[in-house]
C-alpha positions as CSV (number, residue, x, y, z in Angstrom):
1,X,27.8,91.1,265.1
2,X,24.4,93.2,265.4
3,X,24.1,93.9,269.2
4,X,20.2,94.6,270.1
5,X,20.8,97.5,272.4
6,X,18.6,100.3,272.9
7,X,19.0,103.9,274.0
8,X,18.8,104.2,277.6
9,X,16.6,107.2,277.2
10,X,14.1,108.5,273.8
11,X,11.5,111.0,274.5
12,X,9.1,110.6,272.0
13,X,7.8,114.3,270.9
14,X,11.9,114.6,270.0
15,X,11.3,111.5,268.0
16,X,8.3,112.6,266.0
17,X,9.6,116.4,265.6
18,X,10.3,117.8,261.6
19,X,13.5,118.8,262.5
20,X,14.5,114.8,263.5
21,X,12.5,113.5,260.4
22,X,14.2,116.1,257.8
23,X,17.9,115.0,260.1
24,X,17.1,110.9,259.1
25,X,16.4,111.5,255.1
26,X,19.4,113.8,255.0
27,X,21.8,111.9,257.0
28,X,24.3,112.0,253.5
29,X,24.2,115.8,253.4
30,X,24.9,116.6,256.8
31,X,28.2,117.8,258.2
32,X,30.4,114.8,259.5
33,X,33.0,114.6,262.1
34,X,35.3,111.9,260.7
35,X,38.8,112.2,263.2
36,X,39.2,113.2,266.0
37,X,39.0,116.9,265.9
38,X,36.9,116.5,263.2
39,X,36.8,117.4,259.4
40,X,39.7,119.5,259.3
41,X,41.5,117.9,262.6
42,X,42.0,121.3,264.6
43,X,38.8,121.4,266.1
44,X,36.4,123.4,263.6
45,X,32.9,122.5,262.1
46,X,30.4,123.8,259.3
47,X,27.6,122.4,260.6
48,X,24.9,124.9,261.5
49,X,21.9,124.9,264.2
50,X,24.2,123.2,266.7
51,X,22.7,123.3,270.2
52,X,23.5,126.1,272.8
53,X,21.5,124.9,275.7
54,X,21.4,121.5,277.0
55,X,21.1,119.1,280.5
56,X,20.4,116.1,282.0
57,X,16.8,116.5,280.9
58,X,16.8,119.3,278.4
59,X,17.4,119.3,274.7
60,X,18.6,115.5,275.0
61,X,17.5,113.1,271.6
62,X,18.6,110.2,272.7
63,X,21.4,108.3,275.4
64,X,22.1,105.4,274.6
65,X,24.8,102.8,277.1
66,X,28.1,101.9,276.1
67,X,29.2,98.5,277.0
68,X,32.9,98.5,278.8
69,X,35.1,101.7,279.3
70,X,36.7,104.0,276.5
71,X,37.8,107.7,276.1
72,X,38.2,107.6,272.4
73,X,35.7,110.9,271.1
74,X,32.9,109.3,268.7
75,X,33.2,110.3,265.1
76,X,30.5,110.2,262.7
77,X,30.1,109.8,258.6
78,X,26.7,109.6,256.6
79,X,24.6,109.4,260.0
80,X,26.6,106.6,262.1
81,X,28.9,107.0,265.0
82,X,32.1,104.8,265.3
83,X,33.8,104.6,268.9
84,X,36.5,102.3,270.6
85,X,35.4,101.0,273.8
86,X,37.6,97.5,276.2
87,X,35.4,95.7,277.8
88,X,37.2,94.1,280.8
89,X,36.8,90.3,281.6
90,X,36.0,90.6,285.2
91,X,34.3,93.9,285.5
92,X,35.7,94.1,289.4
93,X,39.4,93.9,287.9
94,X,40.9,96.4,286.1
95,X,43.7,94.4,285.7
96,X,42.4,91.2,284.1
97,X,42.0,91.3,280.0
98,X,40.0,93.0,277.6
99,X,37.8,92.7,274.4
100,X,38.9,95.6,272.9
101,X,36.1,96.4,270.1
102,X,34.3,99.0,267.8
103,X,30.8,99.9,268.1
104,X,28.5,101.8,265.2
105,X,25.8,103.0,266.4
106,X,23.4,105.3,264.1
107,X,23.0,108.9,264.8
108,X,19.6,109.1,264.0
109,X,18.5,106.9,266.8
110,X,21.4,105.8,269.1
111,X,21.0,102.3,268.4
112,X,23.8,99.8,268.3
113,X,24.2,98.9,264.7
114,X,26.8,96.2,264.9
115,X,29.7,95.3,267.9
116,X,33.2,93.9,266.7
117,X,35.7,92.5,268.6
118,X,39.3,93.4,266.9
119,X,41.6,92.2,269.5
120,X,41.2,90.1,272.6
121,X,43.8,91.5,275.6
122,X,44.7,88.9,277.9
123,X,45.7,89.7,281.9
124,X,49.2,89.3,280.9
125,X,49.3,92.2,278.3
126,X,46.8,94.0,280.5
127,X,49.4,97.4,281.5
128,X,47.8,99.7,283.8
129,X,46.6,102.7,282.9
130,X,46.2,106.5,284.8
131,X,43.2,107.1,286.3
132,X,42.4,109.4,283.5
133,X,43.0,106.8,280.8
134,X,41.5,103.8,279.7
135,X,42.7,101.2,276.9
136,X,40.5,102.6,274.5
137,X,41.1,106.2,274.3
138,X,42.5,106.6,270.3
139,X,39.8,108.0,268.7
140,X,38.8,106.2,265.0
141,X,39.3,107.3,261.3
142,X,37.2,107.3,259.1
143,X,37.4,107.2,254.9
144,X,36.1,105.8,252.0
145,X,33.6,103.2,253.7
146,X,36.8,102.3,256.2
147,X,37.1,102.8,259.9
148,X,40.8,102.8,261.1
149,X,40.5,101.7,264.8
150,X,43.5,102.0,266.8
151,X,44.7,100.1,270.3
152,X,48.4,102.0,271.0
153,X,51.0,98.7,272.0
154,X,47.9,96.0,272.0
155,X,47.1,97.0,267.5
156,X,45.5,98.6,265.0
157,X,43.0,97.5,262.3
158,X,40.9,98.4,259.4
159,X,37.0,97.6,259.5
160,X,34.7,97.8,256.6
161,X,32.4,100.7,258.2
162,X,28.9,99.3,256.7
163,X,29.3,95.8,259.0
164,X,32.1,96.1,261.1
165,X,34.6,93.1,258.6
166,X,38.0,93.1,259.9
167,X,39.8,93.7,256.5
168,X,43.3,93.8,258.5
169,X,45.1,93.8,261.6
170,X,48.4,94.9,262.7
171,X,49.9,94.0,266.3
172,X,53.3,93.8,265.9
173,X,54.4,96.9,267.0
174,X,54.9,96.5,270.5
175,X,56.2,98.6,272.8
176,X,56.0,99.5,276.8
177,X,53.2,101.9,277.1
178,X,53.5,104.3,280.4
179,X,50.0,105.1,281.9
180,X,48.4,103.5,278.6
181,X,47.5,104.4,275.6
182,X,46.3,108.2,273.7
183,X,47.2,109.5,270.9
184,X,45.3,109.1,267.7
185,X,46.3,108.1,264.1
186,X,46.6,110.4,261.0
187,X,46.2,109.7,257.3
188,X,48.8,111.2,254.5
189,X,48.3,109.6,251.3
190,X,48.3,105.9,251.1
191,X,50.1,106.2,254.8
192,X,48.1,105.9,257.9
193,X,50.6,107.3,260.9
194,X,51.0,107.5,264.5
195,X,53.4,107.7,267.1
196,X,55.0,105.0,269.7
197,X,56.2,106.9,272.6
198,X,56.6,104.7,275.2
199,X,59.4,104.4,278.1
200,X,61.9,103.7,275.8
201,X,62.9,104.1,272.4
202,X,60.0,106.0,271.2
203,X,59.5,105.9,267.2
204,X,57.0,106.9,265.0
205,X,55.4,104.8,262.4
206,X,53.7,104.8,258.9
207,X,51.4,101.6,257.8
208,X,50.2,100.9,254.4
209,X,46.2,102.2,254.7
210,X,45.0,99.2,252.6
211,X,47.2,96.4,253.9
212,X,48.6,97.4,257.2
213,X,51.9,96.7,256.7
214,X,54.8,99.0,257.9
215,X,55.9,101.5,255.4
216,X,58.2,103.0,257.7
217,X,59.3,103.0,261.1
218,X,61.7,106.2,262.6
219,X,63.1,106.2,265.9
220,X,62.4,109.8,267.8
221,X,66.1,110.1,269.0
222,X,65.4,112.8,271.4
223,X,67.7,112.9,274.6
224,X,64.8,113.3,277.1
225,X,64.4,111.8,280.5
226,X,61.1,110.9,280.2
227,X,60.6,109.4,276.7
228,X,56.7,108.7,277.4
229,X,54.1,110.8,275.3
230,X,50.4,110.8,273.7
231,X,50.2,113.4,270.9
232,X,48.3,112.6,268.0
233,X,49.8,113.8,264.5
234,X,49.0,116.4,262.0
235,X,49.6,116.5,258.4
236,X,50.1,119.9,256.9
237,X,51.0,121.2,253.5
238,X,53.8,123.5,253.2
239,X,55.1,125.1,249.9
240,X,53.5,122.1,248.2
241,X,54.5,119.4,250.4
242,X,52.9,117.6,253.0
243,X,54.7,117.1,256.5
244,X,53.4,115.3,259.4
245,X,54.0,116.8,262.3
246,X,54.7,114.6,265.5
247,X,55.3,116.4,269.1
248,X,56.7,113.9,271.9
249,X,58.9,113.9,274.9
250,X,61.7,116.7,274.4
251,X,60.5,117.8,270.7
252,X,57.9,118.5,267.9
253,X,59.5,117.0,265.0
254,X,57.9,117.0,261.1
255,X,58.3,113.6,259.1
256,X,58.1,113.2,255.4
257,X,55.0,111.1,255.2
258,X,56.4,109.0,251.8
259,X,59.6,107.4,253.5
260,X,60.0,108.7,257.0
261,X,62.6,111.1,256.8
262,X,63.0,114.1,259.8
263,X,62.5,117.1,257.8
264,X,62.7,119.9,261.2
265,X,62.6,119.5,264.5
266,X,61.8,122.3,267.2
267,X,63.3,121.3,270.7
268,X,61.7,122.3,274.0
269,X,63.8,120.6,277.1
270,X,62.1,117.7,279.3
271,X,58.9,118.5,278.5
272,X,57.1,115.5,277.8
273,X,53.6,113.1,278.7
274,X,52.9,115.5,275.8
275,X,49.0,115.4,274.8
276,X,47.7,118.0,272.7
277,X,47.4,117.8,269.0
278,X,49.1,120.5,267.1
279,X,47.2,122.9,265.5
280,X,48.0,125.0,261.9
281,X,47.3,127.9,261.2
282,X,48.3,131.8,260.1
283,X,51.1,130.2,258.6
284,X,52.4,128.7,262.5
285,X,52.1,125.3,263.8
286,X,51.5,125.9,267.7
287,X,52.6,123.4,270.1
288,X,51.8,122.6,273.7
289,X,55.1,121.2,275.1
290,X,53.6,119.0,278.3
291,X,54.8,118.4,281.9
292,X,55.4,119.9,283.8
293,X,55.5,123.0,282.9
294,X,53.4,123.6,279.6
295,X,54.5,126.2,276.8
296,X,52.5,127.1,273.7
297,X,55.0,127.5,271.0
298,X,54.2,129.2,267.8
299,X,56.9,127.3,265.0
300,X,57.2,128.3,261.4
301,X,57.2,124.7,259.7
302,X,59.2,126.2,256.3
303,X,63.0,125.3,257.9
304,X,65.2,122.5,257.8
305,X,66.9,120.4,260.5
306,X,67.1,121.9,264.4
307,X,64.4,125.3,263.9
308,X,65.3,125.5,267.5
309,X,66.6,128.7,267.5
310,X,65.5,130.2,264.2
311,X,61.9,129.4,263.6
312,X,59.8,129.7,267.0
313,X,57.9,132.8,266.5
314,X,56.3,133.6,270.2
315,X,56.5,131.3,273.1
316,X,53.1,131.5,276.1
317,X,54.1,129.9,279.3
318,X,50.7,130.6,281.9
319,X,48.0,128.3,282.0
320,X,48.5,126.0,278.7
321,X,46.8,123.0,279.0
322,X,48.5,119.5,279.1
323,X,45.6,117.2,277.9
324,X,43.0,119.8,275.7
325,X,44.8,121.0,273.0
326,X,44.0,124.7,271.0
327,X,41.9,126.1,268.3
328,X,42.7,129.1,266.5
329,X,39.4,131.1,265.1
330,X,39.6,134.5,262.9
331,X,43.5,135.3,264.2
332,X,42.9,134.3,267.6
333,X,44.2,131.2,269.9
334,X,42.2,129.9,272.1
335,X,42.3,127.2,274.9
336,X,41.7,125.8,278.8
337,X,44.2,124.9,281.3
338,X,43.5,121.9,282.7
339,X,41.6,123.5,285.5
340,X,39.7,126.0,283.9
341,X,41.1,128.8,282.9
342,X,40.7,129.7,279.4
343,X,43.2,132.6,277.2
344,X,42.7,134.0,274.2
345,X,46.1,134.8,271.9
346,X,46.6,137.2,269.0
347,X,47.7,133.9,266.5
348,X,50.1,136.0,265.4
349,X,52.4,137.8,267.9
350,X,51.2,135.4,271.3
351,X,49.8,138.7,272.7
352,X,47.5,137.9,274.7
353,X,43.8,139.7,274.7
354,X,42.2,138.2,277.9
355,X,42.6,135.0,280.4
356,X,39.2,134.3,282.7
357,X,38.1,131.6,284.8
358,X,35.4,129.5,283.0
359,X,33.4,126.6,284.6
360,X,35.6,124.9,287.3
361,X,36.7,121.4,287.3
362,X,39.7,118.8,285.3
363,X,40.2,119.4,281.4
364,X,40.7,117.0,278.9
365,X,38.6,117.4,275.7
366,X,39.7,119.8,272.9
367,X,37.4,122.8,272.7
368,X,35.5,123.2,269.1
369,X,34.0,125.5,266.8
370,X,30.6,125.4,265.3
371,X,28.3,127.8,264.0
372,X,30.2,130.9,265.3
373,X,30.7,129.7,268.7
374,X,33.4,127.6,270.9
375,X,32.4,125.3,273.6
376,X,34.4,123.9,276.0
377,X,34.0,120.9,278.0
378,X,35.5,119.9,281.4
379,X,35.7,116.3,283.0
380,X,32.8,117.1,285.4
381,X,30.4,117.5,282.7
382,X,29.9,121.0,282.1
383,X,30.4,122.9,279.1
384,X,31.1,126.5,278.8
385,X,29.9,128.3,275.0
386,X,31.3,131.3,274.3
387,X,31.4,133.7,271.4
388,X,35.0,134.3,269.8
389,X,36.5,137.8,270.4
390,X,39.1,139.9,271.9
391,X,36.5,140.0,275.1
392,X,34.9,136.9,277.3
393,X,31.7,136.6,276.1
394,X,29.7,133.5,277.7
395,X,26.8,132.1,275.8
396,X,25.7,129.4,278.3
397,X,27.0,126.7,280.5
398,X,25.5,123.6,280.4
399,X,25.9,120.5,282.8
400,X,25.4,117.2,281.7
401,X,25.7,115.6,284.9
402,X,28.0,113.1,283.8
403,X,31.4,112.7,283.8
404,X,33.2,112.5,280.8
405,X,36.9,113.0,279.1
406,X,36.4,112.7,275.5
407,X,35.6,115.4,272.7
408,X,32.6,116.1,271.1
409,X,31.4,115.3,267.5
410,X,29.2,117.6,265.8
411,X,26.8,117.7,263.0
412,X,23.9,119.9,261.8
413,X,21.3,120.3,264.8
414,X,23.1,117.9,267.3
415,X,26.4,117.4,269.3
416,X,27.3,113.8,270.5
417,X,29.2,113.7,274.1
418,X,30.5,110.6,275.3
419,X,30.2,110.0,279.2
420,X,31.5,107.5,281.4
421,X,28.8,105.1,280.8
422,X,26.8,106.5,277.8
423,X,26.7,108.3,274.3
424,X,24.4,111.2,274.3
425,X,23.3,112.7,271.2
426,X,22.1,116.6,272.3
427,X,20.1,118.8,270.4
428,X,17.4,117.3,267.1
């Protein structure tokens, strides 16, 4: 369905600059953003002249309204966005049912290209959800003219990205959510996977990417009190085989992505509502552990069985966050608390080189990197920029004047931020 909606907000000389022309005949060779966390899922970007400066009125292209509520982070392939949103059927109850759909809308102009409904939640299957969730906050995944959209306990589907076709649905993996739904799927293979962690008997799960069958399902069997988590998977390559790495409740643990079989697992007590997604990198997978006391763990992912006590190669235990998870640029690890204060890590050895207060406020989106700098971004609206090094360097700090919870997606000359109510594309 083609939904007629326009951009809340175009200012024309934007709209007739070079810079948007040369951005709407080279759509194809610009840098996409195709997962969340983008093209290589731990935050980074190759896209160049991305914005520094930005605000309510300044250096905005285009905002264009979002029907219903979502924190899934827009991703974007060949110039069009894809994003998750539920719209509720009475908008004064959050507890009645929801259309939960997937929007396209192009880059280039913000308008809604077509509007699909992929499942339709009724009151009774309507769980609540934290004030900091919604039941659309998985972020989509995008390849090869698909668009895997993901619901947690109420589905997942496959959509034909040019018009929106359901090509399959799966919603037969049920399961209690606590607070709602978070994490995001991952692609290995032929296997798109993601994790079930609900109040009980938490698993993980592998479907077949064309058909959406299961391939394989694994129970977590981790003794934790609190079984509930939101993590969204990695798949790394290590000595020529891929793992999938899966943190929860009580323990990161790495699946073989072809049958479903525990290859390590790295404990880490009651820890658990864990968000994060892990990152890889100078040959260490690093792991925030959760509530309600968050560790970073750096984990060599080369060992077999428990790793417990054998393969964690520097723990960090002040200010990790519990919702943002970490990027690692040039040997350094960065990341925000969830109330603003940000550290930077030696990658290596967990030493750490400085810990500042950045803009105020709640954290939830994952910082990025693009075109030598990383931004931050807090619930409030504000985003901090900074230039990587062993010293805080601020670039800018730029307010929105939105609230918002979701990650950014970046391309060459622009940065799309999803608000409460709207998707803002900043810069040309």
């Amino acid at each position: 369905m083609v939904c007629p909606v326009k951009p809340l907000f175009r200012p024309l000389p934007l709209l007739l600059s070079p810079l948007f022309a040369v951005f709407s005949l080279n759509a194809q060779a610009a840098e996409n953003w195709p997962e969340f966390r983008g093209p290589d899922r731990m935050g980074h970007s190759g896209a160049a002249n991305v914005p520094v400066e930005w605000g309510p009125t300044q250096n905005i292209a285009w905002k264009t309204a979002l029907p219903g509520v979502g924190w899934s982070s827009p991703i974007l392939v060949d110039g069009k966005l894809y994003v998750t949103t539920a719209v509720a059927e009475k908008a004064d109850d959050p507890d009645s049912g929801h259309s939960l759909r997937a929007l396209c809308v192009d880059a280039a102009s913000g308008d809604i290209l077509w509007d699909v409904e992929v499942f339709h939640q009724t009151s009774k299957d309507a769980t609540k959800v934290h004030k900091k969730n919604s039941h659309a906050s998985p972020t989509p995944l995008y390849e090869d003219g698909k668009v895997y959209v993901h619901f947690g306990h109420d589905g997942t589907a496959c959509l034909d990205a040019k018009d929106g076709k359901i090509l399959w649905t799966q919603d037969r993996l049920r399961y209690t959510p606590v607070h709602g739904n978070g994490g995001s799927p991952a692609l290995a293979g032929d296997k798109l996977i993601f994790s079930c962690d609900g109040a009980e008997k938490p698993f993980v799960v592998a479907l077949d990417k064309k058909t959406g069958k299961v391939a394989w399902k694994t129970d977590r069997d981790v003794e934790v009190a609190r079984t509930f988590s939101f993590s969204t998977p990695l798949a790394i390559e290590v000595n020529g085989k891929t793992q999938v790495i899966a943190p929860g409740s009580g323990a990161v643990i790495a699946y073989d992505p072809d049958n479903g079989k525990e290859i390590w697992r790295c404990g880490y007590g009651e820890g658990y509502s864990v968000v994060p997604r892990p990152v890889y990198a100078e040959g260490l997978i690093y792991v925030c552990t959760g509530f309600n006391q968050a560790k970073l763990m750096a984990i060599r992912p080369d060992g077999k069985g428990d790793v417990t006590d054998s393969h964690v190669a520097w723990v960090h235990d002040k200010a990790v966050p519990k919702e943002s998870s970490v990027i690692v640029v040039d040997g350094l690890v960065y990341f925000n608390d969830d109330k603003g204060v940000a550290s930077c890590l030696d990658a290596k050895t967990g030493e750490v080189m400085w810990q500042e207060r950045i803009a105020a406020g709640s954290y939830s989106a994952s910082p990025i990197y693009a075109d030598g700098r990383i931004y931050f971004q807090n619930g409030e609206g504000v985003a901090t920029v900074i230039e990587p090094g062993k010293e805080l360097k601020k670039i800018a700090e730029n307010d929105i004047g939105e609230f918002g919870l979701s990650s950014y997606a970046v391309t060459d000359g622009a940065i799309f931020i999803r608000t409460e109510s709207a998707l803002f594309r900043i810069g040309s």
